[in-house]
N, C-alpha and C positions, 0 to 999 in steps of 0.2 A: 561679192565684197564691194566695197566702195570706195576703193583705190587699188592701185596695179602697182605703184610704185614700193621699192623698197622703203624698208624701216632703218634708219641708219643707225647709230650709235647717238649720235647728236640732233637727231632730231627730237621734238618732245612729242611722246606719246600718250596713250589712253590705256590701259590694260585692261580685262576682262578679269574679273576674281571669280567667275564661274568658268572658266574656261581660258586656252589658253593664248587666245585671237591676243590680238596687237595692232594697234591703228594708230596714225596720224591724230596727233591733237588739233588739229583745223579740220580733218576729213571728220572726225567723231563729232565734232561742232558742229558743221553743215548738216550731215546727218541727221542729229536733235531738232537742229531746227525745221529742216522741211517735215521731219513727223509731226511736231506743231505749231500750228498757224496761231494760234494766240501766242504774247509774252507772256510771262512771268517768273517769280523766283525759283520755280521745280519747273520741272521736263518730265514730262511720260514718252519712254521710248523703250526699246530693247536692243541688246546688243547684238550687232550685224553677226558675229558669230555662231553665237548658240540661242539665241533670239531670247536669251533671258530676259524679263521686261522687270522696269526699275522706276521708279519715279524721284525725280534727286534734284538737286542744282547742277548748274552747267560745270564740268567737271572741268579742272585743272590740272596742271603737268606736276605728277609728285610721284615718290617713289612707290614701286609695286605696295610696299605695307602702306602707305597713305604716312607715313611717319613724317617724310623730309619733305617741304616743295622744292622745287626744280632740283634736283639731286645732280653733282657735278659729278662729268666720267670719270673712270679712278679705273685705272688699268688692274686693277689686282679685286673688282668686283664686278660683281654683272651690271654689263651697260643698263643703265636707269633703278639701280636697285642703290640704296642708303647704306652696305653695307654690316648694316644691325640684325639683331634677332628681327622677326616678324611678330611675335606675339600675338598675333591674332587667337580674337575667339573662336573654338572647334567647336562650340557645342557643348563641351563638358568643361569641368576644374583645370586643365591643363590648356593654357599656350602654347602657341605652335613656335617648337624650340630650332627648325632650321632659320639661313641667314633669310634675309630679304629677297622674295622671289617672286617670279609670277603666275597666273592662274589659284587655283583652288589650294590648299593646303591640305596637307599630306593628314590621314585618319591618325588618331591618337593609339600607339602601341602601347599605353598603359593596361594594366590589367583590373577589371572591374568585380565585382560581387558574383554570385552565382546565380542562373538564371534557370528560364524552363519553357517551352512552349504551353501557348493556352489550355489546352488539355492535360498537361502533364505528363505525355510520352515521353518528351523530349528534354531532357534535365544534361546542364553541365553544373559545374563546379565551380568556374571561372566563367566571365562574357569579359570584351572587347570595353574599355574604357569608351562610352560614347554612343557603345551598341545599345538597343532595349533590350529590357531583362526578360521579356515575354517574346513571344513568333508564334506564328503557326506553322504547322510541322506540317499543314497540307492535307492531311488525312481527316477521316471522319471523327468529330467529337467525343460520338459514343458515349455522353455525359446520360442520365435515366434525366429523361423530362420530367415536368410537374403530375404527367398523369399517374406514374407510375409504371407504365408500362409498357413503354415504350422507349427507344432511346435517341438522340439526337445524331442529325445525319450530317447535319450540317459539317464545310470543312473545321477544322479549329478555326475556333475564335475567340474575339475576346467579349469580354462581357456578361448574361446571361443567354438562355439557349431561345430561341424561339419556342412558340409554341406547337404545340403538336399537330400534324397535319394529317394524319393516318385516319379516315372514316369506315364506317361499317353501316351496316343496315340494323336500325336498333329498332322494338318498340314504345309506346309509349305505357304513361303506368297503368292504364285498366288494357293495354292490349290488342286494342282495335285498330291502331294504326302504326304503318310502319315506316320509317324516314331513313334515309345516309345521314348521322350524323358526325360533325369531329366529335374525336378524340378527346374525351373530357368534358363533352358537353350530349350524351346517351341521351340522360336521364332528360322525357318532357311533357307535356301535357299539350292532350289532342284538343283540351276544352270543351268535348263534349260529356253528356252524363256516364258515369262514370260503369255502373250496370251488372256492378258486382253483388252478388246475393250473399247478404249478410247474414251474421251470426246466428239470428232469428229464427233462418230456414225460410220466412214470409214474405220477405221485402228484398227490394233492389235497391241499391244504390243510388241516391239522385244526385249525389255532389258532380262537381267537375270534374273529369278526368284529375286525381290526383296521387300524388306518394305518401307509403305509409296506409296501415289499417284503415278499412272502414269505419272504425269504430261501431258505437251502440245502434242499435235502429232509433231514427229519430222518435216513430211513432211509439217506443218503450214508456210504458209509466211512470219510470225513474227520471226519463230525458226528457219527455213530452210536460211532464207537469201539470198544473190546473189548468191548461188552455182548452179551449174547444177548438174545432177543424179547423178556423179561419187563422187560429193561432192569437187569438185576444184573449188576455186573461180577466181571470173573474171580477169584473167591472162594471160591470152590466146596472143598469141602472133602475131597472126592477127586482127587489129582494127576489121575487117568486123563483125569476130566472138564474141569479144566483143560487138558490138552496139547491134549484133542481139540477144544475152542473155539477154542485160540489157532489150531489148526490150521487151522479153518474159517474164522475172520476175514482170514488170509492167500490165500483163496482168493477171497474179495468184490471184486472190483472195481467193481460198480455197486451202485444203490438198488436197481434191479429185482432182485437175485440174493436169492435167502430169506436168513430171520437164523439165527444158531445157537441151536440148543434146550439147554439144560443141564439137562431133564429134571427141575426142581425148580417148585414150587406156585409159581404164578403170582404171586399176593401183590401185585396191581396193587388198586387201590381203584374200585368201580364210584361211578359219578358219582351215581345218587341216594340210594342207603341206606348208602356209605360204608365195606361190607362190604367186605371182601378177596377177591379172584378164586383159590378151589379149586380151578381147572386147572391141571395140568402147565403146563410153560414152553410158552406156541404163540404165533404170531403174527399168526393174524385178532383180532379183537375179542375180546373179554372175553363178550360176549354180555347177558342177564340175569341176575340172582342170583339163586341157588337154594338160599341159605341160607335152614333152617327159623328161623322167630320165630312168637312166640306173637301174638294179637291177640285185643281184645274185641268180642262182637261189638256189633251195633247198638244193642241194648237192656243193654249191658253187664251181661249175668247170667252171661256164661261166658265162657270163652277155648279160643280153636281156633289149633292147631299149623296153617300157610299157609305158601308158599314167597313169601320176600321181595319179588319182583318183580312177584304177585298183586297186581291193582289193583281197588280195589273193596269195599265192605264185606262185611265176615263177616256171614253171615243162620244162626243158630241156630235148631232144630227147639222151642221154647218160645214159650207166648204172651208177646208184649211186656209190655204191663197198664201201659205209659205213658200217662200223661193227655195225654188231645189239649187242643188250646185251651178247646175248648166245656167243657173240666172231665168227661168222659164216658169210662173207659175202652176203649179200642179193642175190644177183646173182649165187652163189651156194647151196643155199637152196631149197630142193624140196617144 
């Protein structure tokens, strides 16, 4: 505390409304002031008591309700109290109906609405004027999550539940790979081809790893349409070549039968370097690209002509003369 001495009856004092301390109106003063070194109109302090922290003006000698200032003894009330109702705000609709006192004010014994923990366990009929109408009763939620199938573990609460945390080892939609995933989140794609043999009996699958049917075979006469292998349609800009595709597409009745060639660059885009496929129109794969590009090599002192789908660094007939870590050219290291 920050005084030893007695509280008298005439002395003027400071009261606590969180608690039920009691100090000297000068000792409370001094107080304030060594907590801060700057002046002005408010104080940031707490009170020596319960160390409730308050930011306010420098407090003055008035009755516990803050009603009266300097409140004269009166033998038949409590030393430093006005006498009067308190009236203080509880919280709720009701004033606090005892006389003028000190410390906190007494909870309001009105009786309020009916209430219920977060979950609904716990149901009265009546709450507490002042009390909330919700709690947690402690226990597991048990509310069904969003997935469906699972329930929430969480204690009661308020709000909506969390999401669900419960994993399994799922796999993906063609099957090849398998992951832990959460709860609600099974269903994925591995991204690779997909490699399921379709309707056909003939062909596999090329799409990505996906959900839902294969569907038709692409190469089908119905789906493929007048295209030839490279997938350009009848466009071609010699009649000859024209008549003779339309002719050949009339001849397709299944996926299995070859596609027509229209004898022009392929012009398909290979999947890692984005290049365009340099073959005549054909119908297996595209293969690797064998377009020339330039590359530097390791030690980036020169550039060497490589074919596009060479994987691997370029190694140049020059000493490197890059500093390794130790700070030590490679070339002079034993």
């Amino acid at each position: 505390m920050i005084c030893l001495n007695k509280v008298k009856p005439s002395h003027h004092i400071w009261s606590c409304d969180q608690c039920w301390a009691v100090f000297h109106l000068k000792c409370i003063k001094s107080w304030i002031q060594r907590c801060n070194s700057a002046g002005g109109l408010e104080f940031d302090w707490a009170c020596p008591g319960c160390r409730y922290h308050r930011v306010e003006r420098m407090p003055e000698y008035t009755c516990y309700c803050k009603k009266v200032p300097e409140p004269e003894l009166n033998p038949h009330w409590l030393a430093h109290s006005c006498g009067e109702v308190c009236e203080k705000d509880r919280g709720c609709p009701h004033p606090c109906p005892e006389l003028c006192h000190p410390g906190p004010c007494a909870r309001c014994t009105a009786v309020g609405g009916p209430g219920s923990c977060h979950c609904g366990r716990e149901q009265t009929a009546t709450t507490r004027c002042g009390d909330p109408k919700q709690w947690s009763c402690g226990a597991a939620c048990g509310q069904a999550l969003s997935c469906g199938q699972h329930s929430c573990k969480a204690r009661c609460h308020a709000g909506p539940c969390p999401p669900c945390t419960e994993a399994s080892e799922e796999s993906c939609y063609c099957g090849k790979a398998q992951e832990w995933r959460r709860c609600g989140h099974s269903e994925f794609s591995c991204h690779k081809p997909c490699g399921k043999l379709l309707d056909c009996q003939e062909h596999f699958c090329e799409r990505e790893c996906h959900s839902g049917d294969c569907g038709l075979c692409p190469r089908d006469p119905e789906r493929w349409g007048d295209r030839c292998a490279c997938g350009k349609t009848f466009n071609c800009s010699h009649e000859s070549a024209r008549v003779r595709l339309k002719r050949f597409v009339g001849v397709r009745r299944r996926c299995s039968q070859p596609l027509a060639l229209c004898k022009q660059t392929c012009d398909k885009r290979h999947e890692r370097c984005q290049h365009l496929c340099e073959k005549n129109c054909h119908e297996e794969s595209c293969g690797q690209c064998e377009v020339k590009v330039q590359r530097e090599c390791r030690c980036s002192r020169t550039r060497k002509e490589v074919v596009c789908s060479e994987v691997g660094d370029v190694m140049c007939h020059q000493v490197c003369r890059t500093k390794k870590t130790c700070g030590t050219p490679p070339f002079l290291q034993k």
